[in-house]
BALOBA-1460 file (C-alpha; in Angstrom, 3 decimals):
// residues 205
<rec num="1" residu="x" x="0.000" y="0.000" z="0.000"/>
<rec num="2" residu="x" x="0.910" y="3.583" z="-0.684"/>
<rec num="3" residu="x" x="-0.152" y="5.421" z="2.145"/>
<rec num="4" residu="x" x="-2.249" y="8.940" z="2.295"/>
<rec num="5" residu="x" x="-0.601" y="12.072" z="0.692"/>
<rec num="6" residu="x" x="0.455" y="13.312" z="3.562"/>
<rec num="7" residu="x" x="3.052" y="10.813" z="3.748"/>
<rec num="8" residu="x" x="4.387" y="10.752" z="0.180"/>
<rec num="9" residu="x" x="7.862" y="11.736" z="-0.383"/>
<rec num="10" residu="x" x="7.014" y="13.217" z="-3.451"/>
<rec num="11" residu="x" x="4.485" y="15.786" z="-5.309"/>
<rec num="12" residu="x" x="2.650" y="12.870" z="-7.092"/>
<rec num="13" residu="x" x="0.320" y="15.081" z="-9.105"/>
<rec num="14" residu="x" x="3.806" y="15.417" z="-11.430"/>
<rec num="15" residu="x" x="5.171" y="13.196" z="-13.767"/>
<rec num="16" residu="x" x="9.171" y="14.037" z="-11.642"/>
<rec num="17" residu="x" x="6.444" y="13.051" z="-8.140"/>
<rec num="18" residu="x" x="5.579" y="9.916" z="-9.625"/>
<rec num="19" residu="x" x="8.786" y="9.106" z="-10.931"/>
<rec num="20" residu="x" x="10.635" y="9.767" z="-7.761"/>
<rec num="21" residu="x" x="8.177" y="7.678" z="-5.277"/>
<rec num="22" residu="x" x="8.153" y="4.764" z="-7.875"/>
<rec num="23" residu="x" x="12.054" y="4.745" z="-7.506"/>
<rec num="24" residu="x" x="12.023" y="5.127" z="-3.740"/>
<rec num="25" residu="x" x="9.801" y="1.761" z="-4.146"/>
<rec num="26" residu="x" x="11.412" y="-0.157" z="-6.305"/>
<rec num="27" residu="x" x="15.111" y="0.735" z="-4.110"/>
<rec num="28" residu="x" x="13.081" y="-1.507" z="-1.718"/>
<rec num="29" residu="x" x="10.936" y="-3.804" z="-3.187"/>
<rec num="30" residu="x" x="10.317" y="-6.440" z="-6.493"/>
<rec num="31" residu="x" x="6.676" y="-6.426" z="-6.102"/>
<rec num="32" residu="x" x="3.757" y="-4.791" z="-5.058"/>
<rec num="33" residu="x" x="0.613" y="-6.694" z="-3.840"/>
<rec num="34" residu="x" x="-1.680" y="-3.685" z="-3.060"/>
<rec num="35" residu="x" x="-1.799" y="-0.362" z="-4.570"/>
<rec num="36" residu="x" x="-4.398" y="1.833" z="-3.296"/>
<rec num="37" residu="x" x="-4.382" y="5.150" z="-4.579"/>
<rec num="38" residu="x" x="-5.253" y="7.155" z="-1.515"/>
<rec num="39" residu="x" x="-4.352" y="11.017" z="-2.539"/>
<rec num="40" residu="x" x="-6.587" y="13.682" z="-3.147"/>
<rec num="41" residu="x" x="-6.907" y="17.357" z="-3.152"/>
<rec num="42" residu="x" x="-10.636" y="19.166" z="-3.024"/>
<rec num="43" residu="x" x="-11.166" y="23.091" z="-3.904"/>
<rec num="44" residu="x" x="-14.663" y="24.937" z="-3.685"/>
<rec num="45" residu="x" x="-15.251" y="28.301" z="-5.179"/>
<rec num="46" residu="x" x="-18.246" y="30.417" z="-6.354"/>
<rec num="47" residu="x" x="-18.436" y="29.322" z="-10.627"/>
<rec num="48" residu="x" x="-18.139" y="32.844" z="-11.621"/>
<rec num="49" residu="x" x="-14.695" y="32.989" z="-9.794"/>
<rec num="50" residu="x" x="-13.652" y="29.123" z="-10.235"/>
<rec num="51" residu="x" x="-10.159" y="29.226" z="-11.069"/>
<rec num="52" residu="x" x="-7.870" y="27.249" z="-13.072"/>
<rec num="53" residu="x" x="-5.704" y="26.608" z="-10.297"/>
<rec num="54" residu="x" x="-8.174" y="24.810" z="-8.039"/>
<rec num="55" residu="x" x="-9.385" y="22.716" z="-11.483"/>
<rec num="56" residu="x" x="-5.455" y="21.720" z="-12.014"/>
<rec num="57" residu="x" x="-4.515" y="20.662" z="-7.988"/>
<rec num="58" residu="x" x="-7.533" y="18.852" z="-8.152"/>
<rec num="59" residu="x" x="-8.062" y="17.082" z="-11.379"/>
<rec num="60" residu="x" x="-4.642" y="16.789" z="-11.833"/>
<rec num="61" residu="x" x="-4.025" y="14.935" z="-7.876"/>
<rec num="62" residu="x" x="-7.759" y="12.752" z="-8.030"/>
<rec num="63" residu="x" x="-7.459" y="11.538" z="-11.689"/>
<rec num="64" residu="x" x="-4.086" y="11.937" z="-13.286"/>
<rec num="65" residu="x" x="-2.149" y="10.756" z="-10.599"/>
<rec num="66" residu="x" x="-3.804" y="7.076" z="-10.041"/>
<rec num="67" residu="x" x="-3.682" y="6.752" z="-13.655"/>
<rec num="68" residu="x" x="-0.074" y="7.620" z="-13.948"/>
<rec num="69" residu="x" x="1.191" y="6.039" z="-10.879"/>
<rec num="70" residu="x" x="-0.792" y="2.457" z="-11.218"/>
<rec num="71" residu="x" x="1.010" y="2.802" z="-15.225"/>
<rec num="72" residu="x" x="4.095" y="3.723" z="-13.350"/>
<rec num="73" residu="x" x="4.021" y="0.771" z="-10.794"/>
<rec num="74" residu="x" x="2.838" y="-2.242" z="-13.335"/>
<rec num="75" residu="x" x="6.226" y="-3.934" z="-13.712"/>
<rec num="76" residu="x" x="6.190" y="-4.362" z="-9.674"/>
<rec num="77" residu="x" x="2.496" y="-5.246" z="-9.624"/>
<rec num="78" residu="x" x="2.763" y="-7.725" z="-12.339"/>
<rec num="79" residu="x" x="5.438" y="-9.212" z="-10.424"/>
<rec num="80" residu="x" x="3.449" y="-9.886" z="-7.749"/>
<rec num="81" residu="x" x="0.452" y="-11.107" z="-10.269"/>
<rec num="82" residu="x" x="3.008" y="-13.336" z="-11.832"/>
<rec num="83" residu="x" x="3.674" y="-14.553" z="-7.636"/>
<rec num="84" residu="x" x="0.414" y="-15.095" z="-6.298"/>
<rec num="85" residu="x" x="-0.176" y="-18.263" z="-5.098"/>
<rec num="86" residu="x" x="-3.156" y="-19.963" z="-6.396"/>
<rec num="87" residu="x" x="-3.913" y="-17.520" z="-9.142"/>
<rec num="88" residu="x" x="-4.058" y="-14.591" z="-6.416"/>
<rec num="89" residu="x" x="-4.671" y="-11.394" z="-8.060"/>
<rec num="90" residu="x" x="-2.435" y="-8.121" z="-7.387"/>
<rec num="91" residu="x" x="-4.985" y="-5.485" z="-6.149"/>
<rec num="92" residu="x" x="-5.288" y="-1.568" z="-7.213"/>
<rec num="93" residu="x" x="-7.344" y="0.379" z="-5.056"/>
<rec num="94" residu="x" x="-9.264" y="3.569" z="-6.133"/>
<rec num="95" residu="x" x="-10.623" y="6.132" z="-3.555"/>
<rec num="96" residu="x" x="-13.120" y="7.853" z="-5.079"/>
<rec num="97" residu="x" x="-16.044" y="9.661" z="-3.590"/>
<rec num="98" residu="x" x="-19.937" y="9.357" z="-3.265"/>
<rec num="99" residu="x" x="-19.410" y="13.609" z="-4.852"/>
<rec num="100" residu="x" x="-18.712" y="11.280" z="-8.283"/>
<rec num="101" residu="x" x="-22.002" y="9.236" z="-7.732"/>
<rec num="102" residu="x" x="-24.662" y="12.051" z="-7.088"/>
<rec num="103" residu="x" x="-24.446" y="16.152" z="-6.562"/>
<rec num="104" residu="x" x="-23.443" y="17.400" z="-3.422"/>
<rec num="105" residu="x" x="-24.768" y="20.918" z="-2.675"/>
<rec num="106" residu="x" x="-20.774" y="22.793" z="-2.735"/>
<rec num="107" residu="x" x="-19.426" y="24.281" z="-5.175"/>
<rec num="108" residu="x" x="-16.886" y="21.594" z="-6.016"/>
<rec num="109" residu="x" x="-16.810" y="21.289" z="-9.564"/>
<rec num="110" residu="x" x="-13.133" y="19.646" z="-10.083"/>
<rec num="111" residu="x" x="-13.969" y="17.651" z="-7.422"/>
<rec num="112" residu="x" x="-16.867" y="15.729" z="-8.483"/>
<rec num="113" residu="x" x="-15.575" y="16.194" z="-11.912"/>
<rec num="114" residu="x" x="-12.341" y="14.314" z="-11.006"/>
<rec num="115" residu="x" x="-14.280" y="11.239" z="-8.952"/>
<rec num="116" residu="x" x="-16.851" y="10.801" z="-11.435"/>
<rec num="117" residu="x" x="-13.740" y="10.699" z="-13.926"/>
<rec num="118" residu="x" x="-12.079" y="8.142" z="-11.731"/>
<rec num="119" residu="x" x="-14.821" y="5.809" z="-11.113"/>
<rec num="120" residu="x" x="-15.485" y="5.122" z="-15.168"/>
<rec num="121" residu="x" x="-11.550" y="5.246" z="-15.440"/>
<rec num="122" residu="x" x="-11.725" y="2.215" z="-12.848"/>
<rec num="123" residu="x" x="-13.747" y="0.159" z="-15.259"/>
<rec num="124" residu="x" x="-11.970" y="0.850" z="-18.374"/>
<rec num="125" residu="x" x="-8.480" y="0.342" z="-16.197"/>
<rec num="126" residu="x" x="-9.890" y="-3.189" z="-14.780"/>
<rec num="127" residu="x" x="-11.007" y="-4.177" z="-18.519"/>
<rec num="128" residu="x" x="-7.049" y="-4.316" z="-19.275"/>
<rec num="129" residu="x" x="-5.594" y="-5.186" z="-16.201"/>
<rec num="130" residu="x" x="-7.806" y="-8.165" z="-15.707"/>
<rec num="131" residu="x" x="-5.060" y="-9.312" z="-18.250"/>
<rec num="132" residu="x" x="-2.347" y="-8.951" z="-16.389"/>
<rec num="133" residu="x" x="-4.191" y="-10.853" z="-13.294"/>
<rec num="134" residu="x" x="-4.032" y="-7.310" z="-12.013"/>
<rec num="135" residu="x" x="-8.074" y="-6.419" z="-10.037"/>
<rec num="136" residu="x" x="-8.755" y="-2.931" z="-10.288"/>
<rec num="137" residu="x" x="-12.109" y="-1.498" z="-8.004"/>
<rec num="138" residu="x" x="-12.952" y="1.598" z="-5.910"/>
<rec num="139" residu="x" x="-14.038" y="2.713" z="-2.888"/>
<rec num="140" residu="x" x="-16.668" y="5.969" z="-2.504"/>
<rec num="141" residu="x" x="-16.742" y="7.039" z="0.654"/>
<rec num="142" residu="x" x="-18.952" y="9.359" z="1.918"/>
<rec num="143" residu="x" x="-19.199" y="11.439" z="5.563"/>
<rec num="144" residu="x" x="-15.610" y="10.255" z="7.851"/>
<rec num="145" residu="x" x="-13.686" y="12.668" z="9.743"/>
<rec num="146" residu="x" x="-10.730" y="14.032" z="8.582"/>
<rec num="147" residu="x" x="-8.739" y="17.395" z="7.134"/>
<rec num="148" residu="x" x="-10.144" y="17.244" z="3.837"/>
<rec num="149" residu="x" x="-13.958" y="16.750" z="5.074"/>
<rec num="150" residu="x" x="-13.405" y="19.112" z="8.160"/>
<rec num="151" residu="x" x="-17.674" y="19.346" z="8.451"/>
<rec num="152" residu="x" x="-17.860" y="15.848" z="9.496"/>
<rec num="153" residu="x" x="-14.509" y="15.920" z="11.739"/>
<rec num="154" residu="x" x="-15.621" y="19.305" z="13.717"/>
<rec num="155" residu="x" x="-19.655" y="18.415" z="13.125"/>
<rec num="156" residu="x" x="-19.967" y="14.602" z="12.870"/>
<rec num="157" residu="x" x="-23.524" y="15.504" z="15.243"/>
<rec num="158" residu="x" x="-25.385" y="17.513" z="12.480"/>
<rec num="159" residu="x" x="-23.556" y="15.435" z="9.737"/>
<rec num="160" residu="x" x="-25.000" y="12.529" z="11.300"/>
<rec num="161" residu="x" x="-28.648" y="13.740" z="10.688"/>
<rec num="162" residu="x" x="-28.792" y="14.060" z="7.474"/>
<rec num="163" residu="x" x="-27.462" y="10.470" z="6.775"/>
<rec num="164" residu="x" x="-29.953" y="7.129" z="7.115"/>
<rec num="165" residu="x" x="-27.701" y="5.360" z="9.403"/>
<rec num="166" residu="x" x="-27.461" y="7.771" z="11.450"/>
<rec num="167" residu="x" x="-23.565" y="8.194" z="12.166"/>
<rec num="168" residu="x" x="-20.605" y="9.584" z="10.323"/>
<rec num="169" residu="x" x="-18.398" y="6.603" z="9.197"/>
<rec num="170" residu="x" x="-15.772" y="5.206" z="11.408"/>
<rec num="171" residu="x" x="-11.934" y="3.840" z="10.262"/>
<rec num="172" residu="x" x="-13.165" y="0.650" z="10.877"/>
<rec num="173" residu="x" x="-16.299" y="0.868" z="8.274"/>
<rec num="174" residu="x" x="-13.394" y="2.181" z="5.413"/>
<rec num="175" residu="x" x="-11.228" y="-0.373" z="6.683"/>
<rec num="176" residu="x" x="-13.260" y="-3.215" z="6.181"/>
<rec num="177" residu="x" x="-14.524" y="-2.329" z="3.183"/>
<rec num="178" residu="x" x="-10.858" y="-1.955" z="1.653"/>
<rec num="179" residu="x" x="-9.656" y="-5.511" z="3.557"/>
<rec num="180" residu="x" x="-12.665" y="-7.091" z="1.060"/>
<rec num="181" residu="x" x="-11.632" y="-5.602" z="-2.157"/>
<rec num="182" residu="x" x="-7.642" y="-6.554" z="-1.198"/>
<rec num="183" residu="x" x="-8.948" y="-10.485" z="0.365"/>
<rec num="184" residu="x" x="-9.520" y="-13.333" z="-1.660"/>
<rec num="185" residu="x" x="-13.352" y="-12.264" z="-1.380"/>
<rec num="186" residu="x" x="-12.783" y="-9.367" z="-3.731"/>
<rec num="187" residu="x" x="-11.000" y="-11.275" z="-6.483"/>
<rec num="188" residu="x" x="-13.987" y="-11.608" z="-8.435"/>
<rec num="189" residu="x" x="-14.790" y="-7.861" z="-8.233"/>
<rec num="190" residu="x" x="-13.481" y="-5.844" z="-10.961"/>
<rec num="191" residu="x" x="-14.377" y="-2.749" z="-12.424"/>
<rec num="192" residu="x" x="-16.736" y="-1.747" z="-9.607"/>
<rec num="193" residu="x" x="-17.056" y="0.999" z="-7.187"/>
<rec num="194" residu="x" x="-18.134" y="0.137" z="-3.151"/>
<rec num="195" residu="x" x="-19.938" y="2.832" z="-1.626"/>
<rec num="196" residu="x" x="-19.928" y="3.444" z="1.903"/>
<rec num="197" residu="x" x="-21.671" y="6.160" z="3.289"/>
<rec num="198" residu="x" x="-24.062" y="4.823" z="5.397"/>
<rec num="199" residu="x" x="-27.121" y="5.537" z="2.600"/>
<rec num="200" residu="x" x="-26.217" y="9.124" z="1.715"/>
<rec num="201" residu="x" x="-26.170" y="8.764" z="-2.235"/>
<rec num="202" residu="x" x="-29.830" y="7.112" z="-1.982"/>
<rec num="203" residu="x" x="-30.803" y="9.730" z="0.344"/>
<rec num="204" residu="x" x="-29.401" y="12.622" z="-2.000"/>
<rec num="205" residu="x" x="-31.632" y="10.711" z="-5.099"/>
C-alpha cells in the first residue's frame, strides 16, 4: 500500500512526483501486492470565480495521478500477479467519492468532476488489467472525519442527521470495506465501485 498524501515523499500530481516515489519503491521492493491510490486534493469556489488553479490541484491529484502512478508501478504489480499463489490477483485500489455518484450541494466542480472521472476510469483500467491478473475497483466514501472533510470531523452531530444510518463513518467501516476488495473475497470484483456512506447517495436521489 501507498499510504495517504500526507506521507508521500514526493508531489505525485507530477510526472518528476511519480517518478521519484516509484524509484524510492522499487530501491526496496520487487513487487507490489496492493496499490491503493489514496491522494486527493478538493477546492470549492463560487463558478463565476472558479479558477484554473483549483481545477489543475484537483483534477490533476484525483485523476491523473492514479492513472499515472498504477502505469508507473505495473512492472512491480505484475510481479506480484506473476507470484500469487493460487492464481491470487495483485490489487489496485481507487478512492473515489460518493461527490462522483450524485451532486453534493458545494461548489466543487473539479472535485466531483475528477471522482466521477475516476470511477469510469476504474472500469476501463480493470477491462485491461484483468489481463495482467491485475483487479482494479474503488471505494466511494462518503461522511468520515478528517482534514479534507473538516464538516464531518468538527460536526460529525449535524452530519450525522442528514445520513440514514445515522452516524458519520468510522476507520473501521473504510477499513473493512478496503480488507474485502484486497482479500480473496474481492478477487472476483473488478471494475466496480463500493460505496460506503451509510445511505447518503440514496438519500441525495
Amino acid at each position: 500500500k501507498i499510504g495517504p498524501c500526507h506521507s508521500l515523499p514526493a508531489d505525485v500530481s507530477r510526472a518528476d512526483g511519480v517518478a521519484a516515489l516509484v524509484a524510492a519503491f522499487a530501491a526496496r521492493e520487487t513487487r507490489l501486492d496492493i496499490l491503493v491510490n489514496n491522494a486527493g486534493a478538493a477546492w470549492a469556489e463560487p463558478i463565476d470565480e472558479f479558477s484554473e488553479a483549483g481545477w489543475d490541484k484537483v483534477v490533476d491529484l484525483n485523476l491523473k495521478t492514479p492513472f499515472f502512478l498504477t502505469q508507473a508501478l505495473l512492472p512491480q504489480l505484475r510481479a506480484a500477479a506473476r507470484a500469487g499463489g493460487g492464481g491470487r490477483p495483485a490489487k489496485v485500489i481507487h478512492i473515489a467519492s460518493i461527490d462522483g455518484i450524485s451532486v453534493n450541494p458545494l461548489e466543487t466542480y473539479s472535485y466531483a468532476a475528477s471522482k466521477s472521472g475516476l470511477i469510469h476510469l476504474t472500469k476501463r483500467m480493470a477491462l485491461r488489467l484483468a489481463q495482467d491478473n491485475i483487479v482494479v475497483s474503488a471505494i466511494a466514501p462518503g461522511a468520515f472525519a478528517s482534514d479534507m472533510n473538516r464538516a464531518a470531523r468538527d460536526h460529525g452531530d449535524e452530519i450525522a442527521r442528514r445520513i440514514p444510518a445515522g452516524r458519520i463513518g468510522t476507520p473501521e467501516d473504510l477499513a473493512a470495506a478496503a480488507i474485502y476488495l484486497a482479500s480473496r473475497a474481492g478477487d472476483y470484483v473488478l471494475g466496480e465501485t463500493l460505496v460506503v456512506d451509510g445511505g447518503v447517495t440514496h438519500a441525495r436521489g
